[in-house]
C-alpha positions as a LaTeX table, in Angstrom:
\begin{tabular}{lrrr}
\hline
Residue & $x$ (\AA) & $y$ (\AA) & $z$ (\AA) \\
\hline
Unk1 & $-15.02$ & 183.69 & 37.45 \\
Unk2 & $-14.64$ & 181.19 & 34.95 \\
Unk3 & $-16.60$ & 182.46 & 31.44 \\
Unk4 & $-16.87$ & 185.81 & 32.41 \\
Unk5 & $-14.40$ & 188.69 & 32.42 \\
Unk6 & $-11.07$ & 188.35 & 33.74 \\
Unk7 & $-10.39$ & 189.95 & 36.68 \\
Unk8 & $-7.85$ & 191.75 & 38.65 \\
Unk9 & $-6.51$ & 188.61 & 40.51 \\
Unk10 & $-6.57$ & 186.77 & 37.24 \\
Unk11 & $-4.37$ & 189.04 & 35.16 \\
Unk12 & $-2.14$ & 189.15 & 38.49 \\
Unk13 & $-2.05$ & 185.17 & 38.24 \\
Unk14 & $-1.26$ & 185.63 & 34.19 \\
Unk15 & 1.63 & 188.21 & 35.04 \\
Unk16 & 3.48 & 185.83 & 37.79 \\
Unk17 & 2.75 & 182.57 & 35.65 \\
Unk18 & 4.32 & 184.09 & 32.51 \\
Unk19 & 7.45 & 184.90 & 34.89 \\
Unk20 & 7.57 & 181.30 & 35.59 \\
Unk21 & 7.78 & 179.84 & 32.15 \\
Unk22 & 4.17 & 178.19 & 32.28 \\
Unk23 & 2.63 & 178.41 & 28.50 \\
Unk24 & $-0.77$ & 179.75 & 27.71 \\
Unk25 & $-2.12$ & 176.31 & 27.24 \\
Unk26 & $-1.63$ & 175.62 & 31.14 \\
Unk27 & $-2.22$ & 179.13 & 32.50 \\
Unk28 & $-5.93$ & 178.37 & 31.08 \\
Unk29 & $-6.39$ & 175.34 & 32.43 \\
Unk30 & $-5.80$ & 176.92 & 35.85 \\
Unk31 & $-8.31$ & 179.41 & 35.55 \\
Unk32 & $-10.40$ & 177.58 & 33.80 \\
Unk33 & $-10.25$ & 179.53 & 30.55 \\
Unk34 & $-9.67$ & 179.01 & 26.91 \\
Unk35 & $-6.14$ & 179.21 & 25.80 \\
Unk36 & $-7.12$ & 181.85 & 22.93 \\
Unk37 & $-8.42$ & 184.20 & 25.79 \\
Unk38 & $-5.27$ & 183.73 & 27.54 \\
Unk39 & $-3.28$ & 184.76 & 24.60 \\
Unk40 & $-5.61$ & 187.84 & 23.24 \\
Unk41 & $-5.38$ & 189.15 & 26.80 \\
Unk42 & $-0.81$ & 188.85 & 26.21 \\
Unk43 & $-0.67$ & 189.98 & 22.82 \\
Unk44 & $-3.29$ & 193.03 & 23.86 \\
Unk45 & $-1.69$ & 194.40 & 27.11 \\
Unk46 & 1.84 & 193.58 & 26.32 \\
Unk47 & 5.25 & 195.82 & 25.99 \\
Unk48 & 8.87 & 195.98 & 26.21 \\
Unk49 & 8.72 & 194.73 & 29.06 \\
Unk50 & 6.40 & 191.94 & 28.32 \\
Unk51 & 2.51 & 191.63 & 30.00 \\
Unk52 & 1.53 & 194.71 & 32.24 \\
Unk53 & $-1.23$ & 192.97 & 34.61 \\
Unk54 & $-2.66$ & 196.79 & 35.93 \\
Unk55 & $-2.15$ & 198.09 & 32.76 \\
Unk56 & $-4.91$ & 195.84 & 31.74 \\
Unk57 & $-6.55$ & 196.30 & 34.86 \\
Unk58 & $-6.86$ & 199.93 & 33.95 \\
Unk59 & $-7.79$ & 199.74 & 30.28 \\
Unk60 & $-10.17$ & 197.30 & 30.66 \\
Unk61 & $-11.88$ & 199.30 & 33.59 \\
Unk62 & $-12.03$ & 202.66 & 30.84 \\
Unk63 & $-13.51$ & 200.36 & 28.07 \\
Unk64 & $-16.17$ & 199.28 & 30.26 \\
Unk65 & $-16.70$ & 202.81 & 31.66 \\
Unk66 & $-17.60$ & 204.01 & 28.08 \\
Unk67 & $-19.59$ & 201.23 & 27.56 \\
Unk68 & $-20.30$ & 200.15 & 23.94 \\
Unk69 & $-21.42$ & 202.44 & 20.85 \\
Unk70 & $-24.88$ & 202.65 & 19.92 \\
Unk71 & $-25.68$ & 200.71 & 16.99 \\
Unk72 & $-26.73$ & 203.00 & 14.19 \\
Unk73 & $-30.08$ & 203.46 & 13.37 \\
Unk74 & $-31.14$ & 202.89 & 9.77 \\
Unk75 & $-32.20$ & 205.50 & 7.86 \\
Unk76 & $-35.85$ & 205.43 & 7.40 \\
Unk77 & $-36.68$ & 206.81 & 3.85 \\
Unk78 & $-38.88$ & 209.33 & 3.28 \\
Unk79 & $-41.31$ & 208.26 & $-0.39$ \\
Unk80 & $-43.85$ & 211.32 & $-0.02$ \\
Unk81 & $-46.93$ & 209.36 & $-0.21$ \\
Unk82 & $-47.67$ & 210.07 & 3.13 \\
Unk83 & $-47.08$ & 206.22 & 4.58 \\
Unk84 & $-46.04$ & 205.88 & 7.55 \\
Unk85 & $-41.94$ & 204.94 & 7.72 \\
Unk86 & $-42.01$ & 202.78 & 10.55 \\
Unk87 & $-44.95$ & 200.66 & 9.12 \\
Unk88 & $-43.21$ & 200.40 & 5.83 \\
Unk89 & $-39.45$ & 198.79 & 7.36 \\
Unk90 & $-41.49$ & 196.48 & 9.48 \\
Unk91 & $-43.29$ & 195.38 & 6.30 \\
Unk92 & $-39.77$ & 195.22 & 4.72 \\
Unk93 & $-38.43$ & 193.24 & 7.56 \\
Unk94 & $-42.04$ & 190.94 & 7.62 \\
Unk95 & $-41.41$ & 190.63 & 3.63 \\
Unk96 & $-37.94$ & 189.69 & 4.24 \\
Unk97 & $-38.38$ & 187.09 & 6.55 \\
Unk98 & $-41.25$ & 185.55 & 4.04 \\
Unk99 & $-38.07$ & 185.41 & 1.24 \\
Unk100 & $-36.15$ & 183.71 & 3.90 \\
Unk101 & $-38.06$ & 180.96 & 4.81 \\
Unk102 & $-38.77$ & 180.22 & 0.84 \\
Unk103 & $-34.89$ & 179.17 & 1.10 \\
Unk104 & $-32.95$ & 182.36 & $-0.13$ \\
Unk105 & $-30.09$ & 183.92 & 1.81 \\
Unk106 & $-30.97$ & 186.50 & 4.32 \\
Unk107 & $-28.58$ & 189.10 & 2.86 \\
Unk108 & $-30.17$ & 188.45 & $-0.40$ \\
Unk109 & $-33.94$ & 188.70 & 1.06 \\
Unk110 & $-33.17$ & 191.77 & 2.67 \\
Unk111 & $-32.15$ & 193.12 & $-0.51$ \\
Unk112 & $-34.54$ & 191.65 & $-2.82$ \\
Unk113 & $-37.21$ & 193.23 & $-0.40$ \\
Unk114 & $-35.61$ & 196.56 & 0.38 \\
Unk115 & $-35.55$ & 197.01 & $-3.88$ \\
Unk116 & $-39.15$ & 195.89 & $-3.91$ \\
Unk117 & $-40.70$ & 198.40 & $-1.88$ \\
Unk118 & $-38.80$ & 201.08 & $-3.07$ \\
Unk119 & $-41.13$ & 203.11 & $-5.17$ \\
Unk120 & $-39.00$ & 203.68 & $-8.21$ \\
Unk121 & $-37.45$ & 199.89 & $-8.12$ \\
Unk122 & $-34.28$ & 201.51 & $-8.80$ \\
Unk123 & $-31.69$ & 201.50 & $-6.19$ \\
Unk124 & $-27.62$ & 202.20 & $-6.17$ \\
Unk125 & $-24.83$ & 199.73 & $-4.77$ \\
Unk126 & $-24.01$ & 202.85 & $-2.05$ \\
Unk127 & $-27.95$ & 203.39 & $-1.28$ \\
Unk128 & $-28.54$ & 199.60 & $-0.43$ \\
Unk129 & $-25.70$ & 199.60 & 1.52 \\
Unk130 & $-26.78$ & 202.23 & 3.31 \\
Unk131 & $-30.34$ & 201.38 & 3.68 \\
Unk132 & $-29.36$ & 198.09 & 5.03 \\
Unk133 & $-26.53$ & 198.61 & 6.83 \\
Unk134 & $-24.34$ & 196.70 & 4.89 \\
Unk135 & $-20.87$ & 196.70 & 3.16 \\
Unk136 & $-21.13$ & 197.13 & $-0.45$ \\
Unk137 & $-19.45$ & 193.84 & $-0.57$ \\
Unk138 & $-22.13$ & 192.48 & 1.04 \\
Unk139 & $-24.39$ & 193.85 & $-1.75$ \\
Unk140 & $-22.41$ & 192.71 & $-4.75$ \\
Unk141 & $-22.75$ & 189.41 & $-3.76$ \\
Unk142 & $-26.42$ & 189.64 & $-2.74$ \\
Unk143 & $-27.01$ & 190.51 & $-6.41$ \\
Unk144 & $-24.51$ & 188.54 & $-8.20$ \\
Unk145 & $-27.16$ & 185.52 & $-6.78$ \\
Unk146 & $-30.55$ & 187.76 & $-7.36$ \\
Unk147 & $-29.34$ & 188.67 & $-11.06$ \\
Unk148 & $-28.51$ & 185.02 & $-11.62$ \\
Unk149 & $-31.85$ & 183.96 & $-10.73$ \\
Unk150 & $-33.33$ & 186.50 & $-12.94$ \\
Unk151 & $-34.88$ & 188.54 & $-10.15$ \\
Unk152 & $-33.10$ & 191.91 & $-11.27$ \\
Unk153 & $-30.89$ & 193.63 & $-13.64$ \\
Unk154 & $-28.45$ & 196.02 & $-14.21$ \\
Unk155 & $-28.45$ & 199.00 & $-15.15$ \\
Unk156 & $-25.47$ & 201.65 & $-16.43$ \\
Unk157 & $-25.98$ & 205.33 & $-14.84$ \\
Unk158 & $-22.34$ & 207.12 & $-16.14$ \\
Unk159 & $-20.14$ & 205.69 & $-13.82$ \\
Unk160 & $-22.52$ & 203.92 & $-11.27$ \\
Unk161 & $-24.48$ & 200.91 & $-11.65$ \\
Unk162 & $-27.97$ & 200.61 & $-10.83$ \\
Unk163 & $-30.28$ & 197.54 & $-9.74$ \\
Unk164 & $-33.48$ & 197.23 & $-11.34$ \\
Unk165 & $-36.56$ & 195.47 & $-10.23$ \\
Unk166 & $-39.57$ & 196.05 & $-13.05$ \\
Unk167 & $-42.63$ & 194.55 & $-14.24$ \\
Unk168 & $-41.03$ & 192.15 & $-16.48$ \\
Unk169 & $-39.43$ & 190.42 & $-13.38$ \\
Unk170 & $-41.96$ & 187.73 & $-12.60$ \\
Unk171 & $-41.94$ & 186.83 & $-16.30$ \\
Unk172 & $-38.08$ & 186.53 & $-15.91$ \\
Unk173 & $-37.85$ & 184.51 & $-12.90$ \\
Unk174 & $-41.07$ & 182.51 & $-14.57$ \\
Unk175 & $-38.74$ & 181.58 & $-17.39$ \\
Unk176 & $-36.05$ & 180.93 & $-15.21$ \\
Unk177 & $-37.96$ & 178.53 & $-13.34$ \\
Unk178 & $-39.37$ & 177.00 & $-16.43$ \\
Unk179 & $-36.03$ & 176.37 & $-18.03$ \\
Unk180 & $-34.71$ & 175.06 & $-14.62$ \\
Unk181 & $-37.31$ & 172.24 & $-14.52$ \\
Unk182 & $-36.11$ & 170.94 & $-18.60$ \\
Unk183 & $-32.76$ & 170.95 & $-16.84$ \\
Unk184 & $-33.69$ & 169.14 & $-14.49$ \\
Unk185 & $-35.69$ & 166.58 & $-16.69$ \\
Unk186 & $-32.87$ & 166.64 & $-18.88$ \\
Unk187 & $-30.32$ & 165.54 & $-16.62$ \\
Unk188 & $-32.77$ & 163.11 & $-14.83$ \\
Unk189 & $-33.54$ & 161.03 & $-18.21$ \\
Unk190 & $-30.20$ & 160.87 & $-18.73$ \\
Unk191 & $-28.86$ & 159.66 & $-15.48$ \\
Unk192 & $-31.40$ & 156.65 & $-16.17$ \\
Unk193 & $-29.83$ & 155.94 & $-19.49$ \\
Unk194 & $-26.70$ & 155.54 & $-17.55$ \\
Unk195 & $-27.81$ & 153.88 & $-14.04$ \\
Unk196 & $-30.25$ & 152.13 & $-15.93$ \\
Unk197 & $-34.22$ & 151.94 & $-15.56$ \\
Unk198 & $-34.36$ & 148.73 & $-14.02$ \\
Unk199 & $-31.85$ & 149.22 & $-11.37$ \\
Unk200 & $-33.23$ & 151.42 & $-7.73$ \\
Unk201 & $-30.99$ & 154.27 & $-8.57$ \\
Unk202 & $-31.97$ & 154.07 & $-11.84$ \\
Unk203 & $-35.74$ & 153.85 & $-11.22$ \\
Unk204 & $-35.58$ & 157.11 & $-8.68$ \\
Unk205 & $-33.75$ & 159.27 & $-11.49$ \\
Unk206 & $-36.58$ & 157.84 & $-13.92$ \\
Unk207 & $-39.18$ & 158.78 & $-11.42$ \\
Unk208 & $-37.19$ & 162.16 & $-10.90$ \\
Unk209 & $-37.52$ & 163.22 & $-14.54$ \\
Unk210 & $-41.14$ & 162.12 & $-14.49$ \\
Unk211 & $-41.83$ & 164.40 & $-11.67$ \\
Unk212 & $-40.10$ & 167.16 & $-13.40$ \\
Unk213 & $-41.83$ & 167.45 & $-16.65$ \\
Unk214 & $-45.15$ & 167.40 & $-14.78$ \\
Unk215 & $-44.26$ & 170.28 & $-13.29$ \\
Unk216 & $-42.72$ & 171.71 & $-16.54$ \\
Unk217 & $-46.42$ & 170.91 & $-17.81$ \\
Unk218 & $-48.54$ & 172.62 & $-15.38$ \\
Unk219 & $-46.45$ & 175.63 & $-15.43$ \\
Unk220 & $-46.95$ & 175.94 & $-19.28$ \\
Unk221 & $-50.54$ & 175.30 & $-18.41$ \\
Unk222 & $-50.63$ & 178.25 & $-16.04$ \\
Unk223 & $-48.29$ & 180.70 & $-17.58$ \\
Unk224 & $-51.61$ & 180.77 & $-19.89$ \\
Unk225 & $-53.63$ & 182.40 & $-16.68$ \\
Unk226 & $-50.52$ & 184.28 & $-16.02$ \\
Unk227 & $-50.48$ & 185.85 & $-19.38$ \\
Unk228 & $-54.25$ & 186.31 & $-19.83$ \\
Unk229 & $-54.74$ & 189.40 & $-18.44$ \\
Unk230 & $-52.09$ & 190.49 & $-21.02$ \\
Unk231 & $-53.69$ & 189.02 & $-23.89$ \\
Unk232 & $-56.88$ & 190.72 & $-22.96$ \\
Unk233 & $-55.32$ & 194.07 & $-22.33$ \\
Unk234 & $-53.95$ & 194.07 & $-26.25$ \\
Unk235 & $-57.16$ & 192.83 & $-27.44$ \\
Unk236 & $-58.69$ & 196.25 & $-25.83$ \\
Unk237 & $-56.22$ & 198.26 & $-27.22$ \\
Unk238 & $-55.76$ & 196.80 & $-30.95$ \\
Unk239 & $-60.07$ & 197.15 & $-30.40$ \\
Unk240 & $-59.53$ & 200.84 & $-29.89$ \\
Unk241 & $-57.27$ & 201.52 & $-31.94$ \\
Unk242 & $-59.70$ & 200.00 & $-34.95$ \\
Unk243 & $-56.33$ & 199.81 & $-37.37$ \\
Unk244 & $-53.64$ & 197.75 & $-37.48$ \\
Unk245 & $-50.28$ & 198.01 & $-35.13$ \\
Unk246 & $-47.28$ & 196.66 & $-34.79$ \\
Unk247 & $-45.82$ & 195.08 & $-31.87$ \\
Unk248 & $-43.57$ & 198.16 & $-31.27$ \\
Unk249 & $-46.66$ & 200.36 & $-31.40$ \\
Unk250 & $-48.27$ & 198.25 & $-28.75$ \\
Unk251 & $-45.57$ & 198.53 & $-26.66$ \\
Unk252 & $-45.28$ & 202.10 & $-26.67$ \\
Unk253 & $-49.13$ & 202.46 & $-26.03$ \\
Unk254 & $-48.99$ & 200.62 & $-23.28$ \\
Unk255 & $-45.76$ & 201.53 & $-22.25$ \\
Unk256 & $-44.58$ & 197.73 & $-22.26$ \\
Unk257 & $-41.64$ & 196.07 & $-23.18$ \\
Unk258 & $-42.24$ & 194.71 & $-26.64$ \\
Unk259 & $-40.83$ & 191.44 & $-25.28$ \\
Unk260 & $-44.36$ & 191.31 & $-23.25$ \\
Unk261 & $-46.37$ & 192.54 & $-26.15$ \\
Unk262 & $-45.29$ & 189.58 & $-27.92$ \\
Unk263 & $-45.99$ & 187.27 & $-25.44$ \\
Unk264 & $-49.63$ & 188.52 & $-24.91$ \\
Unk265 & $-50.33$ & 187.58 & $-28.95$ \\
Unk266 & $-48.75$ & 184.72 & $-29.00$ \\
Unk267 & $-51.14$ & 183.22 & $-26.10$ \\
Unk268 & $-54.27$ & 184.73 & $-28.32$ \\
Unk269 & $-52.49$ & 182.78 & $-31.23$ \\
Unk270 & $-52.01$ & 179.62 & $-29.50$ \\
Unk271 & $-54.97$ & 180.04 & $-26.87$ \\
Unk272 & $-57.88$ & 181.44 & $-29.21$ \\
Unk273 & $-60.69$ & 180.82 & $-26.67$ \\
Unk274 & $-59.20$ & 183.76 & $-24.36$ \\
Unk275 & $-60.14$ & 185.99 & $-27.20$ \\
Unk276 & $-63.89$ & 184.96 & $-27.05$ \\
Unk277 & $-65.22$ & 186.46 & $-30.33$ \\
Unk278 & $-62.67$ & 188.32 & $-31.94$ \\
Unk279 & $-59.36$ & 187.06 & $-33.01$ \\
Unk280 & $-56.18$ & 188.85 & $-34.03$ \\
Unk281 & $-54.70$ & 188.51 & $-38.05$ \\
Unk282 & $-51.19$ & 189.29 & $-38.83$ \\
Unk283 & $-50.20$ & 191.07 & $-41.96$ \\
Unk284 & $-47.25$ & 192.33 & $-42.47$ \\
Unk285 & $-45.96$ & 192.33 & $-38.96$ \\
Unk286 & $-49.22$ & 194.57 & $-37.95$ \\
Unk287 & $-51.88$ & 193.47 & $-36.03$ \\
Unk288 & $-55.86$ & 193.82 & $-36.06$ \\
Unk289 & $-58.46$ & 192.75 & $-33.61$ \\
Unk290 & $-61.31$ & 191.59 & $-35.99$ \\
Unk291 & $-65.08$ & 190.12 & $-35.14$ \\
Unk292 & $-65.51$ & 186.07 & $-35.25$ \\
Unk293 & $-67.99$ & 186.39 & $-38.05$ \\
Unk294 & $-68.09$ & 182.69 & $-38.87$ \\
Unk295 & $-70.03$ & 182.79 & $-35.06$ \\
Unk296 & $-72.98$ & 184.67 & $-36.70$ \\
Unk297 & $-75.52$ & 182.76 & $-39.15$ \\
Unk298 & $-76.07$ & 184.09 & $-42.73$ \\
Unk299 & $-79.35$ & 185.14 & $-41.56$ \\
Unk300 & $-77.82$ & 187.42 & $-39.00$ \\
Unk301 & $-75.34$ & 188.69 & $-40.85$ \\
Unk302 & $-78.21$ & 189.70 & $-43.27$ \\
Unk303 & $-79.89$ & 191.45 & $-40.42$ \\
Unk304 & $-76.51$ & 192.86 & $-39.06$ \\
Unk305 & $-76.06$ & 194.27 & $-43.00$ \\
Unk306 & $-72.86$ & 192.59 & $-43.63$ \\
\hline
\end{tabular}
């Protein structure tokens, strides 16, 4: 039957055709077959004494009789909060499909989400390819393209290398994407130097930059409301504290990286109206949360005892 397995009378056919000299190419086009299938079924039952037509008959017959291995079932991972497994890797799988459709590999959505609900964040070359079913190659290059986009990093464990998703990740890939758009403005001003403002192609990379820097602008805008509940959060704890810290001191506090701590004060620095009435001085790289006094009149002040 012509697309389906060959059969007895076929590899019979094969076997006398062969005899008479007739080439793959034309013992295909009599049974209706592709040449390649003509020549894997040669090369795989031949032997000294060239294509053994029962021989194949026979093998074929034992393959089929064992039928084909069951696929291996991926480990579900036990995380001892009590969830249940099965709802978790359907999430993963949901979660990956979401990172698919937003135009990122499926290898790499897979492991992007199979890092992200992992409790810890931290996960080994040999445990994602494991969880996933992959090869390790398969993993390297997944994050070769994640790391690039500033979605994880690396970490050194002795002799094994760890991948790292954290809290400082959407900050990264925020940055990333911020620092993508001025490339892209960059490159779109200057192919309208070159093409030339008045010209179409000109025009569109003129328009093209123009669309860029907008966006460049309202992320900046809302990398404010991003960072907000940061600022707030070091307000609180510089209010606590009632003394002065440095940024280092923050961060261990809050257990932060200092590289967030920093960004939190500079949006009460450059955004003062987030702080409402207090407002954070600077002295010798310390910082201190101190009342808006100038808000209260001289009268109340008076009253207040200041």
């Amino acid at each position: 039957m012509p697309g389906g397995r060959l059969t007895q009378e076929d590899r019979r056919l094969i076997a006398t055709w062969l005899k008479d000299g007739l080439g793959y190419a034309e013992i295909g086009r009599r049974l209706g077959r592709p040449t390649s299938t003509i020549s894997r079924e040669v090369a795989r039952n031949s032997g000294r004494s060239g294509y053994r037509a029962e021989e194949a008959t026979r093998v074929t017959g034992e393959r089929a009789r064992r039928g084909k291995p069951r696929p291996r079932a991926v480990p579900v991972v036990e995380n001892g909060y009590g969830r249940d497994p099965e709802a978790v890797r359907a999430f993963e799988t949901e979660f990956a499909e979401m990172i698919v459709a937003t135009g990122l590999p499926r290898m790499t959505a897979r492991l992007l989400a199979c890092l992200s609900v992992s409790d810890d964040g931290v996960l080994t070359a040999a445990e994602l390819a494991q969880r996933l079913q992959v090869s390790p190659a398969s993993v390297s290059n997944a994050v070769a393209y994640l790391e690039a986009q500033a979605m994880l990093r690396r970490e050194r464990d002795g002799r094994r290398e760890r991948y790292v998703i954290d809290e400082e990740m959407p900050q990264r890939v925020w940055d990333e994407s911020v620092r993508s758009n001025q490339e892209w403005v960059r490159i779109a001003r200057r192919g309208a130097e070159v093409l030339g403002t008045s010209t179409p192609a000109g025009a569109r990379m003129d328009d093209l930059s123009r669309f860029h820097a907008r966006i460049n602008e309202i992320m900046l805008d809302d990398r404010v409301a991003v960072f907000a509940g940061d600022a707030l959060t070091v307000l609180a704890a510089l209010l606590h504290a009632g003394r002065a810290l440095s940024v280092p001191a923050l961060a261990g506090a809050l257990e932060w990286a200092p590289d967030r701590v920093a960004a939190a004060l500079l949006v009460v620095e450059e955004h003062p109206h987030i702080a409402g009435p207090v407002r954070v001085d600077c002295r010798g790289g310390e910082y201190r949360a101190v009342p808006l006094v100038e808000r209260l009149t001289v009268g109340q002040l008076a009253a207040l005892g200041s």
